[in-house]
C-alpha positions, 0 to 999 in steps of 0.5 A: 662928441656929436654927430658928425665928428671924426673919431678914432677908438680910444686907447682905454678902451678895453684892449679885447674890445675890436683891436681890428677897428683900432686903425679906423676913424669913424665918423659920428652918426647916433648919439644916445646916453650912454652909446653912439652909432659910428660909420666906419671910415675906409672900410671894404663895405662902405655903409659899416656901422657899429653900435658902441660905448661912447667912451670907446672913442675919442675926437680925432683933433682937427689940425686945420683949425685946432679943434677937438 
């Protein structure tokens, strides 16, 4: 994972960790050694961010090019 990449919330994510988010994509903001910072994508307030474990997320698999 890196800043700028597309992800969504994983599904071994703990299940009462923010089900409401598990229908967003976020976009990769922060990286730290155990965290990130995620922008929410398509969110009502547009500059929502969330500080989370980096396992909570997983790369949304580019179909263009194939790439993770």
């Amino acid at each position: 994972m890196r800043s700028g990449d597309i992800v969504r919330i994983s599904p071994s994510a703990p299940e009462d960790w923010s089900p409401s988010y598990r229908k967003y994509e976020f976009q990769v903001h922060d990286i730290f050694e155990k965290y990130c910072v995620v922008k929410m994508i398509g969110a009502a307030n547009a500059e929502r961010y969330i500080f989370a474990e980096k396992d909570y997320f997983e790369i949304v698999e580019n179909l263009l090019t194939d790439e993770a």
